[in-house]
C-alpha positions in Angstrom: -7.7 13.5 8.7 -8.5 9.8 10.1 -5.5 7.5 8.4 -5.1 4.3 9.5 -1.9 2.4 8.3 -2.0 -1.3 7.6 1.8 -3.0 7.5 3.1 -0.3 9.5 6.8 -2.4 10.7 7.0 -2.7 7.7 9.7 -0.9 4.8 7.2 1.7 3.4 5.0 1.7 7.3 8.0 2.8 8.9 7.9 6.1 6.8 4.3 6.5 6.6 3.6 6.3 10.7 6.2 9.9 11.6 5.1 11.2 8.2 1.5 10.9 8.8 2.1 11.8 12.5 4.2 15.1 11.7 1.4 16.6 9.6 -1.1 16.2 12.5 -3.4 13.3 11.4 -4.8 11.3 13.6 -3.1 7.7 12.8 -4.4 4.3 13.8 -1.2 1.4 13.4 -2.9 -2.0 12.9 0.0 -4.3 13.4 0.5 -8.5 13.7 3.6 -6.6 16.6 2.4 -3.7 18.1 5.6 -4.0 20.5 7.6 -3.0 17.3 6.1 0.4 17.4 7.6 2.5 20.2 6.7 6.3 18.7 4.3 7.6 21.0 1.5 10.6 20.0 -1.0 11.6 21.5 -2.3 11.2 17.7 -1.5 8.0 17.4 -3.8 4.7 18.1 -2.2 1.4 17.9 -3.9 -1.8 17.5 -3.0 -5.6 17.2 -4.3 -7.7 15.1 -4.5 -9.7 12.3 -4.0 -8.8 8.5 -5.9 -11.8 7.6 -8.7 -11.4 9.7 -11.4 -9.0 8.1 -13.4 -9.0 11.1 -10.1 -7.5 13.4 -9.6 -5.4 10.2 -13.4 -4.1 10.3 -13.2 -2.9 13.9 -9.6 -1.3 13.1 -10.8 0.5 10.0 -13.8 1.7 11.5 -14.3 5.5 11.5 -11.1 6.5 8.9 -11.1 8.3 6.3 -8.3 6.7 4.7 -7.1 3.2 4.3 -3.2 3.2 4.0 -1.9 -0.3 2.7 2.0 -1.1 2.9 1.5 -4.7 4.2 3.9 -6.6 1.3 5.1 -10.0 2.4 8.5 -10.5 1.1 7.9 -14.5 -0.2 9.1 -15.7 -3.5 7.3 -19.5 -3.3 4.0 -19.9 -4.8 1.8 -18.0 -2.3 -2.2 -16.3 -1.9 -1.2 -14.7 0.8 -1.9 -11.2 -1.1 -4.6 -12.4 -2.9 -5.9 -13.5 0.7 -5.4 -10.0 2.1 -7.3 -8.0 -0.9 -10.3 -10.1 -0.4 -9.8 -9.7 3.6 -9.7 -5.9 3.1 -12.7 -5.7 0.9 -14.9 -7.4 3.2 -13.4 -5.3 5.9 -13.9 -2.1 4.3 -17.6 -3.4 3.2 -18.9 -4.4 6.8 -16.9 -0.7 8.3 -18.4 1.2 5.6 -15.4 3.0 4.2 -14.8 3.5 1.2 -11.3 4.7 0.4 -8.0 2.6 0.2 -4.3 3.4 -1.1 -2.3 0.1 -1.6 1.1 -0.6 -2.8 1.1 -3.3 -5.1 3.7 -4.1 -7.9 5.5 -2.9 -11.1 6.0 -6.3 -12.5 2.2 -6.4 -12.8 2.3 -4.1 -15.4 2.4 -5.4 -19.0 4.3 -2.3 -20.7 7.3 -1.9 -17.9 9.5 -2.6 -20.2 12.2 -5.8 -21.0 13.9 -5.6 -17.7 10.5 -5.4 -15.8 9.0 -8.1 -17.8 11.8 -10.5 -17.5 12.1 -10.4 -13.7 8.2 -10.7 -13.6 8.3 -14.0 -16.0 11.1 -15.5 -13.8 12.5 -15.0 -10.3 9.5 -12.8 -9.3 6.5 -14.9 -11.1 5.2 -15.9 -7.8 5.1 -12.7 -6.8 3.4 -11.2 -9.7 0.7 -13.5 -9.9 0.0 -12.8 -6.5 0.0 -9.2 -6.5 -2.1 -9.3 -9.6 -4.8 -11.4 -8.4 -4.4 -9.4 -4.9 -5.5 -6.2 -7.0 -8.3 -8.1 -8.9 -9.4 -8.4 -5.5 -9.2 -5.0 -4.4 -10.3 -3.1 -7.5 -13.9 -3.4 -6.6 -16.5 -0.6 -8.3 -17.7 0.4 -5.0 -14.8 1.3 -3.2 -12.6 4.1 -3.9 -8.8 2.5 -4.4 -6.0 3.8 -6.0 -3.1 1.0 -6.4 0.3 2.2 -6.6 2.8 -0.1 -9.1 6.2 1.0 -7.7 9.2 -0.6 -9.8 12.4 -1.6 -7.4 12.3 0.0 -4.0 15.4 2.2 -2.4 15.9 3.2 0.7 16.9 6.5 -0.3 15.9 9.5 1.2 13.1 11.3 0.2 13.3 13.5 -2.9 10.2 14.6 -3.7 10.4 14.5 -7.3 9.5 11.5 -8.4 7.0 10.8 -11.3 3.6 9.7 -11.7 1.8 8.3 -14.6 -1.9 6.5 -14.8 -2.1 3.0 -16.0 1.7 2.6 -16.7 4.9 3.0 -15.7 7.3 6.5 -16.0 9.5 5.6 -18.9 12.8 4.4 -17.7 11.0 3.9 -14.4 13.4 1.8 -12.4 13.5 2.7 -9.1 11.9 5.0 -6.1 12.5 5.1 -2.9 10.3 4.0 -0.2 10.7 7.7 0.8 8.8 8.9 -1.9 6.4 6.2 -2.3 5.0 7.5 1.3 4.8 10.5 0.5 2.9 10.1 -2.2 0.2 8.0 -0.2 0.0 10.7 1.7 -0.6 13.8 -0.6 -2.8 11.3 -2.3 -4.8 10.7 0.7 -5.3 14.4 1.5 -6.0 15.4 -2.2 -6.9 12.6 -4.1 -6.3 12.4 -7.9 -6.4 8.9 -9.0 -9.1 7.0 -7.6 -10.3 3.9 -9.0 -6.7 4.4 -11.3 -3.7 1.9 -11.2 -0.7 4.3 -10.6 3.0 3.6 -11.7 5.7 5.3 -9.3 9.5 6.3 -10.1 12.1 9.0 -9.4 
C-alpha cells in the first residue's frame, strides 16, 4: 500500500514512519525538516515541504492510497493554524484526486467525554479545541473518505494493542492511549478500513 505520512517528526509520525515501513508499505514522509528523518528504506520517499501549502501538499499526496495525518501543533494561544491545515489538505486532496485521509484530531472536541474532558476543553485547552473543531469541520467533507480519530491524553507508553474503539464518542473512562496505539490503529485502519466518514474516539 501507498501511505504517505503528514507530521512525521512529530510524537505519533515518529511511530507511524518504522511501523508503516516494517509491514512493507511503500511510505512517502512530507516534512517542514526532512534532515530530522535519518531511517533509510528503500520503501521510503521523503519530501520537504510545507503543511500549509496545498499545492506542495498536492504533488506529495499524489498517487497514495492513503493519507496519514499526525501534524498537531502543540500551541495553547488563540490559533487557525489547524483550521488552516484542514482546508489546505482538502484542496490538496481535491486537485491529487485522492480520496482517503486518517487524521488525529482531539478528545476535548467531543461533547460527551465526560467532566474531566469537558473542563480542560472549556479552560486551559479552549484554544485548542476550537481549533481542532473547526480543523475537522474542514476536513469532514462528503467527498472524501476521512476518518478523524479523537484520542483523549496521549502517553508515551508502549504499544499495547488493546486499546478501545468506539464511533462518535469516547470509550467510557477513556483517559488516556498511548501514541503507540493510536499508530497502530491508523494503520490497521488504513489497510482495512472500518470507519470512514465516522468521528472515532481512542483509549486503552
Amino acid at each position: 500500500m501507498r501511505l504517505i505520512i503528514l507530521g512525521a517528526t512529530g510524537g505519533i509520525g515518529r511511530l507511524l514512519l518504522p511501523l508503516a515501513l516494517d509491514q512493507g508499505h511503500q511510505v512517502t514522509a512530507f516534512v517542514r525538516s526532512p534532515q530530522k528523518i535519518t531511517q533509510t528504506n528503500p520503501n521510503l520517499r521523503v519530501i520537504g515541504g510545507d503543511l500549509f501549502d496545498s499545492q506542495q501538499m498536492a504533488e506529495a499526496v499524489r498517487g497514495s492510497d492513503v493519507v496519514l495525518s499526525a501534524f498537531g501543533p502543540v500551541v495553547l494561544r488563540p490559533t487557525h493554524q489547524r483550521r488552516d491545515f484542514g482546508r489546505g489538505l482538502v484542496e490538496a486532496l481535491r486537485a491529487a484526486r485522492v480520496q482517503r485521509f486518517i487524521h488525529v484530531s482531539s478528545a476535548f472536541v467531543f461533547n460527551d467525554g465526560g467532566l474531566v474532558v469537558k473542563l480542560i476543553a472549556n479552560t486551559l485547552f479552549r484554544n485548542v479545541t476550537v481549533d481542532h473543531r473547526d480543523s475537522e469541520k474542514e476536513m469532514a467533507q462528503s467527498d472524501l473518505a476521512w476518518t478523524i480519530l479523537r484520542p483523549p491524553r496521549l502517553t508515551n507508553d508502549p504499544a499495547t494493542n488493546r486499546f478501545r474503539v468506539a464511533s462518535g464518542h469516547l470509550p467510557k473512562n477513556g483517559f488516556t492511549i498511548s501514541r503507540a496505539d493510536v499508530a497502530t490503529f491508523m494503520i490497521e485502519e488504513a489497510i482495512a478500513p472500518r470507519y470512514v466518514r465516522q468521528v472515532v474516539g481512542l483509549s486503552n
